[in-house]
N, C-alpha and C positions, 0 to 999 in steps of 0.2 A: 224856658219854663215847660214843662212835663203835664201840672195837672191845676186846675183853678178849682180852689170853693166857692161855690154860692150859698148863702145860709135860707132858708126857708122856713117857714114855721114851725114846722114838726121832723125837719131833717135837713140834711146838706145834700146837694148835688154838685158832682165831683167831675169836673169834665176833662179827658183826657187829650192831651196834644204833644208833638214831637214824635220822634222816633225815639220807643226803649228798645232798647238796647242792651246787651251786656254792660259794656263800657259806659252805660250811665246810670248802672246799677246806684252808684251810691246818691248823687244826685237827685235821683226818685225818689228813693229811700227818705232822704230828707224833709222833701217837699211834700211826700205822705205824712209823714211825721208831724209837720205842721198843720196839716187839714184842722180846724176845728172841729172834734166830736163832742164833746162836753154838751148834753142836754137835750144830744138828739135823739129820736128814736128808728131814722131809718137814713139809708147810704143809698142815693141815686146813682150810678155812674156811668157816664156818656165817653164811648172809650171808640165811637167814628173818626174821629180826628187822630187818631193816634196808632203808630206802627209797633204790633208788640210782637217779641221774638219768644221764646219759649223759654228764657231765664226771667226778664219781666214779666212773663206771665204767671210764672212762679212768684215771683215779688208779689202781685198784684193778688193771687188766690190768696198767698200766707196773712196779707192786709186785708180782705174780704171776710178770711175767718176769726181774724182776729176782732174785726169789726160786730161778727156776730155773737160771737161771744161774750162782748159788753153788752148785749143786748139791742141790737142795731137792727133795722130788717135790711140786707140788700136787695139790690136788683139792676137792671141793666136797662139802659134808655136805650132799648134797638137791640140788636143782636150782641151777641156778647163777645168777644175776640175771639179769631180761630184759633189761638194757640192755648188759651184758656179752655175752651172747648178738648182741643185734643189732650190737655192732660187730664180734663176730668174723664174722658172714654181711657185715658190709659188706665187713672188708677182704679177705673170701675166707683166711680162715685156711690153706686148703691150693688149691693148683694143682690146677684136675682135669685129667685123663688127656687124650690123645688123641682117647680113643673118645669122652670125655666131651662131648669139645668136637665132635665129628662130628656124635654123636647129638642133642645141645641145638641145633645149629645148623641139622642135616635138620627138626627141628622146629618151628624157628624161623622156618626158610623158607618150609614147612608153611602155619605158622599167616598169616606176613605174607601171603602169597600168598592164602590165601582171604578174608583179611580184606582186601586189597586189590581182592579182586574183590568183596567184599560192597558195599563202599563204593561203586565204581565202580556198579554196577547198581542201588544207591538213587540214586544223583546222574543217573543215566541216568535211572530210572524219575520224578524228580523234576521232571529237563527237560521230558518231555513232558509230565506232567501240566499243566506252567505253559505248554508252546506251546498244546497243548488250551482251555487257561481263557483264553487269548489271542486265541485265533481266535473261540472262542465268544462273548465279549465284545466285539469288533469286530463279527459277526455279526447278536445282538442288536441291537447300536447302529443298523446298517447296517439292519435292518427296522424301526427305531423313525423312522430317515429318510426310508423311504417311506411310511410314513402319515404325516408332516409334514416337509414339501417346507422350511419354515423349518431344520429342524434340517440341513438340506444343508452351509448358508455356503459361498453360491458366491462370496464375497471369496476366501474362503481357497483354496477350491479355482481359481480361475483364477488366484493368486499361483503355486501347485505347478506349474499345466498354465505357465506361463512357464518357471518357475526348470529345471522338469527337462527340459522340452520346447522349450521359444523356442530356451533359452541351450543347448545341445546340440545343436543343429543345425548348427553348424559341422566340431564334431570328428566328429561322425555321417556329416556326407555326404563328410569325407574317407577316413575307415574304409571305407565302403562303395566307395568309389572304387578304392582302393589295394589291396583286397581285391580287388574286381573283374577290377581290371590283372593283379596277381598270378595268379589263375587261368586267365584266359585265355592270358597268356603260357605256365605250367607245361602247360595242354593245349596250346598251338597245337605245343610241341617235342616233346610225343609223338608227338600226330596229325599232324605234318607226314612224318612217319617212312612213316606207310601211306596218305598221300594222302588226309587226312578232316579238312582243314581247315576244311569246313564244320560237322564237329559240335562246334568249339568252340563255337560257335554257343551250340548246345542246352546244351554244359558251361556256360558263365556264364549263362544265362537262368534256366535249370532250377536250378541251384545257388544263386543268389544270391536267387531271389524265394521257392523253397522251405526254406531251409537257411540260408545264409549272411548274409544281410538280416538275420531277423528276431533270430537266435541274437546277431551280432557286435554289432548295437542294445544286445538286454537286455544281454549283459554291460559293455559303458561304462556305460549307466544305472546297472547294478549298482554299479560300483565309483563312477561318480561322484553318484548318486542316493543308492543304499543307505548309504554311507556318512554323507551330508548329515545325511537322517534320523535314522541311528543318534547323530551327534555333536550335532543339535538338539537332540535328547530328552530324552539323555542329561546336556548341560548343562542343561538342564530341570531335572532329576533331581536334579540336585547342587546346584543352586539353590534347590529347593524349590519350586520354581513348580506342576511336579502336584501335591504336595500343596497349597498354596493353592489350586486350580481345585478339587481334592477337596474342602476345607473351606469352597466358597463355594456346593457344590452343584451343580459341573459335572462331567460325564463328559470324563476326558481321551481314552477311546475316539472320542468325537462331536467331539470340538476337535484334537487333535495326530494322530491317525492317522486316522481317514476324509477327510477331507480330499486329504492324502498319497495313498492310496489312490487314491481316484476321482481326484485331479488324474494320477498315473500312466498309472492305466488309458485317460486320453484322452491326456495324452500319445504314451506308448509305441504303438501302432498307427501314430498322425501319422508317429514317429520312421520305423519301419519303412517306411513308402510313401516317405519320401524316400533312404531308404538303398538299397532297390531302383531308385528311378527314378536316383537316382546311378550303382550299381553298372551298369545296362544303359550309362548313355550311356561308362564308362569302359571296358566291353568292348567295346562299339563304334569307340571311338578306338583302339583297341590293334590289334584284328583289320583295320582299316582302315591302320593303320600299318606293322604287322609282317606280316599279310600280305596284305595289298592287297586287300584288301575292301570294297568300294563299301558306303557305309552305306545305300543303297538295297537292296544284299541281306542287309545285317546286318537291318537290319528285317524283312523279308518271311521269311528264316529266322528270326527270333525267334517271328515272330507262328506260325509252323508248329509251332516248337517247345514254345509255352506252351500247356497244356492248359486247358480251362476253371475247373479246380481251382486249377491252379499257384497262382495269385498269392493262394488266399483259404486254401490251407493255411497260408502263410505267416503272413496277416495275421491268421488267428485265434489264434495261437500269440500273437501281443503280449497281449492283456490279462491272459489265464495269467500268461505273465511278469511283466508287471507289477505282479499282484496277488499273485505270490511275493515280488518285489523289498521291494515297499514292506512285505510286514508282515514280512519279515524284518529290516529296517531299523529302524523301528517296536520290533519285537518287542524287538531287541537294545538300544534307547534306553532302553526303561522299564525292561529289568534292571540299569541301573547305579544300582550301589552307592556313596556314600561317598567315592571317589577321583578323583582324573584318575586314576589309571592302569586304573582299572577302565572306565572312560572310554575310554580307546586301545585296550586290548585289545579291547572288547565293537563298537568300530564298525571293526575290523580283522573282527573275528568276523562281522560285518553282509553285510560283501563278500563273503565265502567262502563263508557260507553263502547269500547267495542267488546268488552264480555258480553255487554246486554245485544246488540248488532250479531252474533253469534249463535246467541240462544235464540235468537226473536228468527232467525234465517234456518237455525236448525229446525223447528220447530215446523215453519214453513216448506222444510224438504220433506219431512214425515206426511204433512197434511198431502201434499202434492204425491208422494211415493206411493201414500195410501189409494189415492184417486188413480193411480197407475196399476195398481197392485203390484207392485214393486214390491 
């Protein structure tokens, strides 16, 4: 037996016992069914005695409402089942107010809001820990190399100085060229204006061997080096191949990225002397062109115009570059996870970040040059 009536004066009281249950869904059911209501006007029910799961308690609410709806009063002798309770919080028994919904939502916004910044500034604070143990680790390796000249692997490294320096030399000394052209043209129509078509001169030498050379280099390397890097690695990664170098005893610091590294580093400087010796001879055909300038005094003004710094600010700027490019390339190969698409993103990520690692370092040579008077 499930549930007993008592008839009362003005109502029944309904006392609940056993365990409901799924499985005695119908049984209930029935023994509900016979409750006398006929002439009452209100439903007691005492449901301490009795274990209800959350399908009887469904039984039990749809027989409550039905109850009121004949006009019955319910209520409950003690507390009312926990599972009845949790469906009326689920289906929100009553609509809150306005304000209700104002204030739960200013709160809500509240709370998402700092918990979105909490999270942000651990995933921040996490990045760097892991560039930090990156660089460091590279580092080590790199002084473990110069106490033994074998752990170099100059195979690998003159494969890098080809792949990012031979093969690049084509789109490098066009860049430099067409850069070149370009500026000299946008000075020669200013300064033709106040009759100083000779400091175009000084505009494309000065510009190109301190600034424009070395910057317009690292970033193709960037996008087409850093990238390389980043998608070697990374199928690496996916592959399992670092972990096998791992488990056979080899540092993938000392095999996949120093290499990279120092092949860069000798690259990138190469790049830049040809990007400059490009860019002069293409300002020299221009101003020779456009405005009639014997390359006898495009030279003789150059040589006036380049200071004895000029040409080695620029060229000290490449290995910087280079050794941003590569361990951001690098850096972002070993963080892939599990996917190609973590895979795309992170050597998209490779680019950006060491364009922006480039700019933010050049930027920082200038401040520094300036303080030098460089």
């Amino acid at each position: 037996m499930y549930c007993a009536a008592q008839r009362e004066s003005d109502g029944v009281v309904l006392a609940l016992s056993g365990e409901w249950r799924v499985a005695a869904l119908e049984a209930i059911s029935a023994e509900l069914k016979a409750v006398p209501l006929a002439g009452a006007q209100r439903l007691q029910v005492q449901a301490a005695g009795a274990q209800i799961d959350i399908s009887a308690a469904w039984l039990l609410r749809d027989y409550l409402a039905r109850a009121e709806a004949a006009g019955l009063r319910t209520s409950f002798s003690g507390a009312p089942p926990p599972a009845l309770g949790l469906l009326d919080r689920t289906l929100a028994a009553h609509a809150p107010t306005g304000n209700e919904i104002a204030e739960s939502g200013e709160w809500l916004d509240a709370a998402a809001a700092v918990e979105g910044l909490g999270r942000r500034t651990v995933r921040t604070w996490q990045l760097i820990e892991s560039a930090l143990e990156f660089v460091g680790r590279v580092t080590v390796a790199a002084l473990r190399g110069g106490l033994q000249l074998r752990r170099w692997r100059l195979t690998s490294i003159t494969r890098h100085v080809y792949d990012t320096g031979i093969t690049a030399i084509p789109i490098v000394a066009l860049i430099g060229f067409l850069i070149s052209v370009i500026l000299a043209y946008m000075g020669a129509q200013q300064l033709r204006k106040f009759g100083a078509d000779i400091f175009v001169v000084d505009l494309v030498t000065v510009g190109v061997l301190r600034e424009l050379g070395v910057l317009l280099t690292a970033i193709i390397v960037a996008g087409r080096s850093g990238s390389a890097f980043a998608a070697e690695i990374g199928a690496m990664r996916l592959n399992e191949e670092v972990d096998a170098l791992q488990a056979i005893g080899v540092d993938p610091m000392e095999v996949l990225v120093l290499p990279r590294v120092m092949g860069l580093v000798i690259a990138l400087p190469l790049l830049t002397v040809i990007a400059d010796f490009v860019g002069l001879i293409g300002g020299g055909l221009l101003c020779h062109e456009l405005l009639g300038m014997p390359l006898a005094q495009y030279v003789n003004r150059a040589n006036e115009a380049i200071a004895s710094t000029t040409f080695w600010v620029g060229v000290i700027k490449a290995p910087v570059f280079a050794v941003l490019i590569a361990l951001a390339g690098t850096w972002c190969g070993m963080r892939v996870r599990g996917s190609s698409r973590d895979l795309g993103r992170l050597t998209t990520l490779a680019v950006v970040q060491a364009i922006f690692f480039v700019i933010l370092a050049d930027a920082l040579f200038a401040v520094l040059f300036m303080k030098m008077n460089i």
